[in-house]
FIMI-200588 format. One line per field, with one value per residue (C-alpha): x, z, y; residue in three letters. Coordinates in Angstrom, 1 decimal, always signed. Example, Ala and Ser with C-alpha at 12.3 -4.5 7.8 and 13.67 -1.06 7.14 Angstrom:
// FIMI-200588
east <- c(+12.3_+13.7)
up <- c(+7.8_+7.1)
north <- c(-4.5_-1.1)
rest <- c(ala_ser)
This chain:
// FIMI-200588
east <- c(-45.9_-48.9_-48.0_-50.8_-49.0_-45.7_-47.4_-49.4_-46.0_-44.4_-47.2_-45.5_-43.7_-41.7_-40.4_-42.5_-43.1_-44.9_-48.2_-48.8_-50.0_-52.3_-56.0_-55.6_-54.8_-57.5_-60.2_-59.3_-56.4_-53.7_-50.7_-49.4_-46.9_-44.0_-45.7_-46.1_-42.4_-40.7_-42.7_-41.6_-38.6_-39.4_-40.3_-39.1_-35.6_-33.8_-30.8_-27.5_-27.1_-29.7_-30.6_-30.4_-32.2_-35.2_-35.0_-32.1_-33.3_-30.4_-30.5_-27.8_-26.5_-24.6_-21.5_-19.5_-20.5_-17.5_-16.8_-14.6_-17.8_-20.0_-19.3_-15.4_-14.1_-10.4_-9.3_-5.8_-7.4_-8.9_-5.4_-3.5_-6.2_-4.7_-1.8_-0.1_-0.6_+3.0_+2.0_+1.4_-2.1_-4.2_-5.8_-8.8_-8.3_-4.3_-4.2_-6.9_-5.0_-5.4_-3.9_-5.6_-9.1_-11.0_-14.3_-16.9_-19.3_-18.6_-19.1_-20.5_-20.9_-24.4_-26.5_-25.2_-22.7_-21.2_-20.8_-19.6_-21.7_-22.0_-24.2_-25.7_-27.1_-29.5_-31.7_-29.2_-27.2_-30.9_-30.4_-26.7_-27.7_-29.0_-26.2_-22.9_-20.9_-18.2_-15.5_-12.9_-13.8_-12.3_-12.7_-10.6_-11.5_-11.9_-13.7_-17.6_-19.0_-16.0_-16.7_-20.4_-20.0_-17.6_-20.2_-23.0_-21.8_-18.5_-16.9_-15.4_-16.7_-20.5_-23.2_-22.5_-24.9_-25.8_-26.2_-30.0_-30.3_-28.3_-30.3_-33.2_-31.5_-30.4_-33.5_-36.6_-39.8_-42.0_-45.0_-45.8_-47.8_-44.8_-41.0_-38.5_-36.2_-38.0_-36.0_-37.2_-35.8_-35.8_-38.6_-35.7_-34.3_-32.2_-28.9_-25.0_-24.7_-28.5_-29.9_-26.9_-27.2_-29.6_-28.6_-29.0_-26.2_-25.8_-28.3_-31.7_-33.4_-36.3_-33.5_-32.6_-34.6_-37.7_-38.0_-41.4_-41.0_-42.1_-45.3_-48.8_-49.0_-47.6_-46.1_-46.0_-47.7_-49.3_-52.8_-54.1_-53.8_-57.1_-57.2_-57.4_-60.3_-60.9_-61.5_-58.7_-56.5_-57.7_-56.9_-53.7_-52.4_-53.8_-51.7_-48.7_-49.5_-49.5_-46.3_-44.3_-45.2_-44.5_-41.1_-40.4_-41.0_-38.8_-35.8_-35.9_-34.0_-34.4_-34.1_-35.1_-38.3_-38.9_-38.6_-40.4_-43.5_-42.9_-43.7_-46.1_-48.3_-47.1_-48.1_-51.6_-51.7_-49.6_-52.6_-54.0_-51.0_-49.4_-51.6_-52.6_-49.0_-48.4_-51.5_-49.8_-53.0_-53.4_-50.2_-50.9_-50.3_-47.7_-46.2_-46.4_-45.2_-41.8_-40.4_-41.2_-44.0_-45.0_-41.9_-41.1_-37.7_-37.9_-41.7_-40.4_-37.8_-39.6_-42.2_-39.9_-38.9_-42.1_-42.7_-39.4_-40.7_-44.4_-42.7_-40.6_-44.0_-45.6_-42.3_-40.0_-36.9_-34.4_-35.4_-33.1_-33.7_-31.8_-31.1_-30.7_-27.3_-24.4_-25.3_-22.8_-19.9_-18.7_-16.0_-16.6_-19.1_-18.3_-20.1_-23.3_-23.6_-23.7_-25.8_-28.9_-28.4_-28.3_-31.3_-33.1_-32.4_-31.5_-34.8_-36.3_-33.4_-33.3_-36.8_-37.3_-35.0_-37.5_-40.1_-38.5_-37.9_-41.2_-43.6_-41.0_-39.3_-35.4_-34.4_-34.9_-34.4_-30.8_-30.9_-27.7_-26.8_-23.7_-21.9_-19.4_-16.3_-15.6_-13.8_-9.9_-8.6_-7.4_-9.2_-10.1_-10.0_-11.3_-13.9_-14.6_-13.0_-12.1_-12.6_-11.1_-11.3_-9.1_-11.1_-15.1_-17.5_-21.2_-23.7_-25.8_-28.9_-31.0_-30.7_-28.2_-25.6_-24.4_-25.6_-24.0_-21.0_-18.1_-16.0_-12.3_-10.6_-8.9_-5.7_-5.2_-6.6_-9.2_-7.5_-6.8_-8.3_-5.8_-7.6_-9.9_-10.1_-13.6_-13.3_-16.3_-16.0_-15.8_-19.4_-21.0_-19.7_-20.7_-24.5_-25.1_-23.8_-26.5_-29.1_-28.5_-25.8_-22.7_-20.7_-18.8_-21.7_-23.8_-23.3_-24.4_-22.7_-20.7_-18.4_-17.4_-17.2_-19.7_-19.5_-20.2_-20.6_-17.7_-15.5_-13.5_-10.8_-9.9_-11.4_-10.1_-13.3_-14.7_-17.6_-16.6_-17.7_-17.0_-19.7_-22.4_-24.6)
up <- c(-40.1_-42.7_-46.3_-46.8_-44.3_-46.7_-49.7_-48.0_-46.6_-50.1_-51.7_-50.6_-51.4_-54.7_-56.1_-55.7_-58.0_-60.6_-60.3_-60.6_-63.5_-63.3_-63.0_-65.4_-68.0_-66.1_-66.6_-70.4_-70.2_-73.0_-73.5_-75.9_-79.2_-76.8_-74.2_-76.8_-78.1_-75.0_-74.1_-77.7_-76.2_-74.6_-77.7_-78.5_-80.6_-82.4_-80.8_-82.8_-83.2_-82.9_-79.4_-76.9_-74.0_-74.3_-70.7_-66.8_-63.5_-61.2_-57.9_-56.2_-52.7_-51.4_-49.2_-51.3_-50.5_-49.6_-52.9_-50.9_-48.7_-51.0_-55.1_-55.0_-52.7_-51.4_-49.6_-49.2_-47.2_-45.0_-45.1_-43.7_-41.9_-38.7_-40.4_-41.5_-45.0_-46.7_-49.5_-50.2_-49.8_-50.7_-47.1_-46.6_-42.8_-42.2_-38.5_-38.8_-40.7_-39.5_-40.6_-43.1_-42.5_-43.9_-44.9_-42.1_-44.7_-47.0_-51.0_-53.3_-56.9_-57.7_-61.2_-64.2_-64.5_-61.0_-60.4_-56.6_-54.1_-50.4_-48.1_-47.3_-50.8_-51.0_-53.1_-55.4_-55.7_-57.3_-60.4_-60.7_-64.3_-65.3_-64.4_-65.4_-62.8_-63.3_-60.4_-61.5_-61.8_-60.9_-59.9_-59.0_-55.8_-52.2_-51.3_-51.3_-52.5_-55.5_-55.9_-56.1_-58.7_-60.6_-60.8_-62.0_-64.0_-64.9_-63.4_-59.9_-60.0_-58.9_-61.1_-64.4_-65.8_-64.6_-66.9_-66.1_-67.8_-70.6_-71.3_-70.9_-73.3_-75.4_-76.5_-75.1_-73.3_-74.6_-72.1_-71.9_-68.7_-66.9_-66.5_-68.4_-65.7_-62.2_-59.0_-55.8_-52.8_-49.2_-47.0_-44.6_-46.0_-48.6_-49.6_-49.6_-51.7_-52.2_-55.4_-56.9_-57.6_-60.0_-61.4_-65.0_-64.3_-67.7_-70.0_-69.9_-66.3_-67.9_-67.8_-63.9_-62.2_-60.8_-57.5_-55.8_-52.1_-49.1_-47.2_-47.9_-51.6_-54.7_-55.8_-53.5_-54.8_-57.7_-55.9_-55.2_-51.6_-49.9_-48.6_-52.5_-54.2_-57.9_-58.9_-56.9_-58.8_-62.2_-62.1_-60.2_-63.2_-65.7_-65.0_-65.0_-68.4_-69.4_-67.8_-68.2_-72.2_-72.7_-71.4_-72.8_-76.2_-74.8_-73.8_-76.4_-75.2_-71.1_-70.3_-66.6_-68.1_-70.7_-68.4_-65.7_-68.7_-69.7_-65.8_-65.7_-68.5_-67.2_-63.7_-65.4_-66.5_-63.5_-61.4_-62.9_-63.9_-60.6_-58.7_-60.5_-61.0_-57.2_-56.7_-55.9_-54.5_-58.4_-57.8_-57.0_-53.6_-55.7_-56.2_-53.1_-51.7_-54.1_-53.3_-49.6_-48.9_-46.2_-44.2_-43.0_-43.6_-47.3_-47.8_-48.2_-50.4_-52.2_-53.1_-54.4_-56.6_-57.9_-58.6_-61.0_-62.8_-63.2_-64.0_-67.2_-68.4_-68.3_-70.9_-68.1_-69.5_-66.8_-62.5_-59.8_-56.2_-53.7_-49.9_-47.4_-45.8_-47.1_-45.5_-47.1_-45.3_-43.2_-41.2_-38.4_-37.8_-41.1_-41.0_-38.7_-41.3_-44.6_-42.6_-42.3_-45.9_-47.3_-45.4_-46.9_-50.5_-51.7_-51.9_-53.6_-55.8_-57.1_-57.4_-60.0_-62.1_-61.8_-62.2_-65.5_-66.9_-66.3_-67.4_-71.2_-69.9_-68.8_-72.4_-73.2_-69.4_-68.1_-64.4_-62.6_-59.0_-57.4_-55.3_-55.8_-54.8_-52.9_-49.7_-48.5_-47.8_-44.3_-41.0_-39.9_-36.5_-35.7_-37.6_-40.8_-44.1_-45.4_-48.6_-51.7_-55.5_-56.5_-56.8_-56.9_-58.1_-59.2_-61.5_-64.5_-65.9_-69.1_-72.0_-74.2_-71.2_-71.0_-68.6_-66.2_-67.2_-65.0_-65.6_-64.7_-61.6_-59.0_-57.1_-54.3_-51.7_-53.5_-53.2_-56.7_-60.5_-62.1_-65.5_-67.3_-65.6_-66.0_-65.3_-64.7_-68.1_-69.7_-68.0_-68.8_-72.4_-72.1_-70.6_-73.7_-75.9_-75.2_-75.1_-78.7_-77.7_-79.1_-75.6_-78.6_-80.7_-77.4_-76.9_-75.7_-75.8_-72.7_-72.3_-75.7_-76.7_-76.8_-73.4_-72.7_-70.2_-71.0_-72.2_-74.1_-75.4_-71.2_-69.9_-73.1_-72.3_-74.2_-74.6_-72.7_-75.7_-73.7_-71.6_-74.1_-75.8)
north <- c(+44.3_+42.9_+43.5_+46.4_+48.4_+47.7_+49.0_+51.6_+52.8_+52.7_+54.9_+58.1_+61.2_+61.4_+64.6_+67.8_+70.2_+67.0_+68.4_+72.0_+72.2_+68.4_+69.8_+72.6_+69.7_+67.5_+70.4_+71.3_+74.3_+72.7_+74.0_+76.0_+75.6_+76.0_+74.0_+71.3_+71.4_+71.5_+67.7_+66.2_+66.1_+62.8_+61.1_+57.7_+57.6_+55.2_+53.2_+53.0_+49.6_+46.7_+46.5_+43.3_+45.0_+47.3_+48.2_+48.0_+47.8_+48.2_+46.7_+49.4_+48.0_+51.2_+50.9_+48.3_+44.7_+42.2_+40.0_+37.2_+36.6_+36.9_+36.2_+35.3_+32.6_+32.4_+29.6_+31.3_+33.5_+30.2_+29.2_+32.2_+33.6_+35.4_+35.6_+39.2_+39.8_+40.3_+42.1_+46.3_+47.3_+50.7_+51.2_+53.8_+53.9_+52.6_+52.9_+50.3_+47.9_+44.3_+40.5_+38.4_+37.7_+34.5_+34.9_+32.6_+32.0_+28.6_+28.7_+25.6_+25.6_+25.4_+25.4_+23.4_+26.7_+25.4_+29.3_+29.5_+31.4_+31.9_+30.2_+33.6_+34.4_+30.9_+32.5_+34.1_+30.4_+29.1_+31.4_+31.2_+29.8_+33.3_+35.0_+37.1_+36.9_+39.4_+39.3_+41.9_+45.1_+47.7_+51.4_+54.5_+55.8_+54.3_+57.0_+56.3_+59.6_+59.3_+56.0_+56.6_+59.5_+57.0_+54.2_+56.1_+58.8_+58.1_+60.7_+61.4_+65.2_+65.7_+66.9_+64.7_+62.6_+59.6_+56.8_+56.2_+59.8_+58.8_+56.1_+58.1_+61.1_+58.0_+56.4_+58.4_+57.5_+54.3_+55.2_+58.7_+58.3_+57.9_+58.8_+57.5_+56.8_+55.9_+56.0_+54.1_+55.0_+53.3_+53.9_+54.3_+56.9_+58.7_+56.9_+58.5_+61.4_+61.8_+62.8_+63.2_+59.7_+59.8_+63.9_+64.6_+66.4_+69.3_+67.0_+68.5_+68.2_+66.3_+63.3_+63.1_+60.5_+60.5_+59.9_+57.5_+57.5_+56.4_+58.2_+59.1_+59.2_+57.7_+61.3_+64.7_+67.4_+65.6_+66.2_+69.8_+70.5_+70.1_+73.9_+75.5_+75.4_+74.1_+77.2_+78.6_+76.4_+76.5_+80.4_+79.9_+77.5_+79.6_+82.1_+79.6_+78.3_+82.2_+83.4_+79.7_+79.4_+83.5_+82.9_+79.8_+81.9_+84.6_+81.9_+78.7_+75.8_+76.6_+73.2_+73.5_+75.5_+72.8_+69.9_+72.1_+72.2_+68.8_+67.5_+69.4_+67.8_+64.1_+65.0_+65.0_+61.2_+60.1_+61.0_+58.1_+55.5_+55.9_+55.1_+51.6_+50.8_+50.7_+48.5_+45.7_+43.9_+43.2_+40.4_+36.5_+35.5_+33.2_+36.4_+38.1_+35.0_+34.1_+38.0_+37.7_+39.6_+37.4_+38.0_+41.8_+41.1_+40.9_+42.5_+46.2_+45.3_+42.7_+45.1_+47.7_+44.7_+44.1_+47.7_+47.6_+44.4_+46.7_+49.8_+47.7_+46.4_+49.5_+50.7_+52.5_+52.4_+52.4_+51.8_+52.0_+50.8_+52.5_+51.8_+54.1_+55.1_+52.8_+49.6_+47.3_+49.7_+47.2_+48.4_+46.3_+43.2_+42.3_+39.0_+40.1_+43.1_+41.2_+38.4_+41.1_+42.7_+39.0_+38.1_+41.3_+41.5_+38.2_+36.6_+39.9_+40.2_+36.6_+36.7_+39.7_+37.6_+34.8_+36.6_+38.5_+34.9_+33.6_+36.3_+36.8_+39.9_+38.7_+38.4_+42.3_+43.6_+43.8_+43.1_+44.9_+44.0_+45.8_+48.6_+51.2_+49.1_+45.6_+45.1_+44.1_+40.2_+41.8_+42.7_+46.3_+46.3_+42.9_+42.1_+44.9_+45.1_+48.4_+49.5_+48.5_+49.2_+46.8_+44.4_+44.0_+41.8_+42.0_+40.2_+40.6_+39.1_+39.1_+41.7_+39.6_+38.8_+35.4_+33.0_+30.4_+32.7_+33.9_+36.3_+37.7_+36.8_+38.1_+37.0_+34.3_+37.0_+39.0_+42.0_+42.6_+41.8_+39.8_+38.9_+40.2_+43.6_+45.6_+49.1_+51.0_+52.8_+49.4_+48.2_+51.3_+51.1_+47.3_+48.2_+51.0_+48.9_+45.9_+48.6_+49.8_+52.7_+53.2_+55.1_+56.7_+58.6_+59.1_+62.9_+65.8_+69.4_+70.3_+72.9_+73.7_+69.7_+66.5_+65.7_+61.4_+59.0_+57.0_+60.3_+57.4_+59.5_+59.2_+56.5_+54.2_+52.6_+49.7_+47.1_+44.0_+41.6_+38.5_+38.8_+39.1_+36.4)
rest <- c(unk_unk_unk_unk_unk_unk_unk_unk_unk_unk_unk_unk_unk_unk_unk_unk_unk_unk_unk_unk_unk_unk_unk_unk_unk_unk_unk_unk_unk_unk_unk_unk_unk_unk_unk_unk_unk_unk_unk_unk_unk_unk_unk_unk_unk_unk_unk_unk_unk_unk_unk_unk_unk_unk_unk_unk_unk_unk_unk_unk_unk_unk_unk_unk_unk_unk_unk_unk_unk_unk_unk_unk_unk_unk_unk_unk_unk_unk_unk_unk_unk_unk_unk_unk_unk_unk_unk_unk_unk_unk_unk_unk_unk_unk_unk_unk_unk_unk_unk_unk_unk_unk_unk_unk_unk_unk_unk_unk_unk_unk_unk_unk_unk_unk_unk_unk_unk_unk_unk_unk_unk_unk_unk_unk_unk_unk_unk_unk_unk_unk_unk_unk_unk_unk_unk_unk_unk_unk_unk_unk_unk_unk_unk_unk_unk_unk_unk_unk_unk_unk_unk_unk_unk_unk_unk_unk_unk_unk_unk_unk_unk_unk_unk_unk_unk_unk_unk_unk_unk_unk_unk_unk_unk_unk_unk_unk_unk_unk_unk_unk_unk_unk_unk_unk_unk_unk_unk_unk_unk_unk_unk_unk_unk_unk_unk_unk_unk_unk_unk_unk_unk_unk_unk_unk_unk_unk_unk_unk_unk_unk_unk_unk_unk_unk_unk_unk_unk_unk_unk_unk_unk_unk_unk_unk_unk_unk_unk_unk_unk_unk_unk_unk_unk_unk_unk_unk_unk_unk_unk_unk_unk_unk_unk_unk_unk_unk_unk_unk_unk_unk_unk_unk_unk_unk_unk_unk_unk_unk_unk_unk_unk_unk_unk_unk_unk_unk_unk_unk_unk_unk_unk_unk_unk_unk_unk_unk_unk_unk_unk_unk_unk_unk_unk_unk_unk_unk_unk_unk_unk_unk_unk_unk_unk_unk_unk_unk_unk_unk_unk_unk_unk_unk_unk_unk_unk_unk_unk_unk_unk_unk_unk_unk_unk_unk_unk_unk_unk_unk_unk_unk_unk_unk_unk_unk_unk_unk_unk_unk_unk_unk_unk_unk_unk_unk_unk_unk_unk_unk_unk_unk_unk_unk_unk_unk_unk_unk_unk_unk_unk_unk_unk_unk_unk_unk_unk_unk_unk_unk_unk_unk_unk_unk_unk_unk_unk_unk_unk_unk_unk_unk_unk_unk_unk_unk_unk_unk_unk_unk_unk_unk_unk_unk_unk_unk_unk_unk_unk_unk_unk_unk_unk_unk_unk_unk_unk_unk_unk_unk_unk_unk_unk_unk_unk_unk_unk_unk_unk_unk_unk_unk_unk_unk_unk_unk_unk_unk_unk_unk_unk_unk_unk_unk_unk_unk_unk_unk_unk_unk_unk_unk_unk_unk_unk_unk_unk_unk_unk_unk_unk_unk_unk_unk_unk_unk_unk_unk_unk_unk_unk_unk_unk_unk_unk_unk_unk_unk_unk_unk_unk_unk_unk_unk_unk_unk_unk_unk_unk_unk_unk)
């Protein structure tokens, strides 16, 4: 498929309800006081501490990616491969179990770090030299929808906040034409457990993510439907200014009404910053060319790539790409599987690191690439890997991590972190803390106490100060 189709296809639907109130503000009907108050709630705030990173994208690869295939070699496994695995292991599926399984792919240091990756990430191997590579951490669920909640809110219950909203609550919007926290999803589809994702959980809804998805424009609903009249409109939102700013005064502090007024009055200059942000026909063939956008293998998730590195200059403060499903759940054709996710989101992914580095922006952008969990050292069936918290490993760039730097280790098999663990409390803690918040003063009221991300009198979370500059 040509590239324009690619970008065509990405301009699509996004979450509804942006623009009801977009050409009463385009025509000259403000909102009120309340109106007014309810979108100063976006404004810019201070962080805690001097910041290292102004801005996160995380590249999210759903379904757990195998870490002895693809970040943490084990020739022990090469060695006993076939062989029955003598020690006690945390199985998802048990009936499944199999005997130790080497990994097919082969590892070489690369970069002046000598950081080890596999043959199947080529691209990733080129900017090893940017890199964290953190190979222990660890979670406490082997369950993915768990595991999911765990990794991006903190918490193994549904509905909390995410940390994109927390960042988002945490320091406020720099760009008032667009959302704080910008989700793009795969044209493909939604991934496991859906929106919740990317909730705002009991913050205020103006925090959860917003959504740009694939179809016939940049954001549903943020044009008036072709049927209604200008005029029809203009009367129809008149009368939603009246009653939503009269009931705003009668319930102070609705959130859902507040964020509800306060997307309304965005929607209005998204109609016009949208649609030039997705113009990717504004990139160098150079460009185009070093995330793949000459090959449909990488071209729909090289573009999303792009779009995160436009969205951070344009002062979003936190961007997620998603992918449909859980494709990294490789429960059997292990190798084939991770062959095909490798092929399409390594060049992309290495690439927006590149590109960060080159145009000034890696040093205040943290770049995030990981799943929920890893994988185990044994065979399911004969050729998966069953889930596994025990161990996982993922990588970080930019926004005041170290580079060329590995970190923790796991044991001979890869089953489990053996030094230097990293919980997923301790990253979050670690990701705040390099973007000016302190997990322990970052709070919001919940339930009769400050309810946080980290919940450290818990978690014991803590900033991993190893891995930063």
């Amino acid at each position: 498929m040509h590239f324009d189709q690619y970008r065509r296809a990405f301009l699509g639907q996004s979450m509804g309800g942006l623009g009801a109130m977009a050409l009463a503000h385009l025509m000259g009907l403000e909102f009120d006081k309340a109106a007014s108050a309810a979108a100063g709630t976006r404004r810019l705030r201070q962080p805690h501490h001097t910041p290292t990173a102004d801005a996160a994208i995380c590249l999210f690869q759903h379904g757990g990616p195998s870490q002895m295939d693809l970040f943490d070699p084990k020739p022990e496994l090469t060695k006993r491969n076939g062989q029955k695995y003598e020690g006690d292991l945390e199985i998802h599926f048990p009936n499944q179990r199999g005997n130790v399984l080497a990994s097919p792919f082969k590892f070489q240091p690369h970069g002046k770090s000598g950081i080890e990756v596999s043959e199947v990430l080529p691209h990733t191997a080129k900017i090893v030299d940017e890199l964290t590579m953190v190979r222990s951490v660890t979670t406490e669920s082997v369950d993915h929808e768990s595991a999911l909640r765990l990794i991006h809110s903190g918490k193994f219950q549904a509905s909390y906040p995410t940390w994109g909203s927390w960042i988002s609550y945490g320091l406020g919007t720099v760009n008032e034409n667009l959302p704080a926290y910008v989700v793009l999803t795969d044209p493909g589809g939604m991934p496991v457990d859906n929106v919740r994702n990317w909730t705002s959980g009991w913050l205020p809804a103006e925090y959860q993510g917003t959504t740009f998805r694939s179809g016939d424009s940049p954001v549903p609903n943020l044009k008036t439907p072709k049927e209604i009249t200008p005029g029809a409109r203009v009367r129809q939102l008149g009368f939603l200014k009246q009653i939503n700013s009269e009931h705003l005064r009668q319930h102070p502090g609705n959130s859902e009404l507040e964020a509800r007024i306060s997307d309304f009055e965005i929607a209005a200059r998204m109609q016009t910053a949208v649609p030039e942000l997705l113009d990717l026909s504004q990139e160098t063939e150079s460009t185009r060319k070093m995330y793949g956008l000459d090959n449909p293998v990488t071209a729909e998730y090289g573009a999303r790539c792009i779009i995160a590195r436009r969205l951070i200059e344009r002062g979003v403060r936190f961007v997620q790409l998603f992918l449909a499903g859980q494709p990294w759940d490789t429960h059997s054709k292990n190798a084939a599987t991770l062959q095909a996710n490798c092929a399409r989101v390594d060049q992309p992914s290495a690439a927006l690191v590149q590109d960060l580095k080159q145009r000034g922006l890696l040093d205040r952008t943290i770049v995030l690439w990981g799943g929920e969990f890893g994988r185990l050292p044994v065979s399911q069936g004969t050729d998966g890997r069953d889930h596994n918290r025990h161990a996982n490993s993922l990588w970080v760039a930019g926004g005041g991590f170290k580079q060329g730097f590995s970190y923790g280790r796991t044991d001979d098999f890869g089953y489990q972190a053996v030094e230097n663990v990293v919980t997923v409390h301790d990253l979050h803690a670690t990701l705040l803390h390099a973007m000016g918040l302190n997990h322990e003063r970052l709070t919001y009221p919940h339930d009769g106490r400050p309810g946080s991300l980290t919940d450290v009198a818990i978690t014991k979370a803590k900033v991993v100060r190893d891995i930063l500059a």
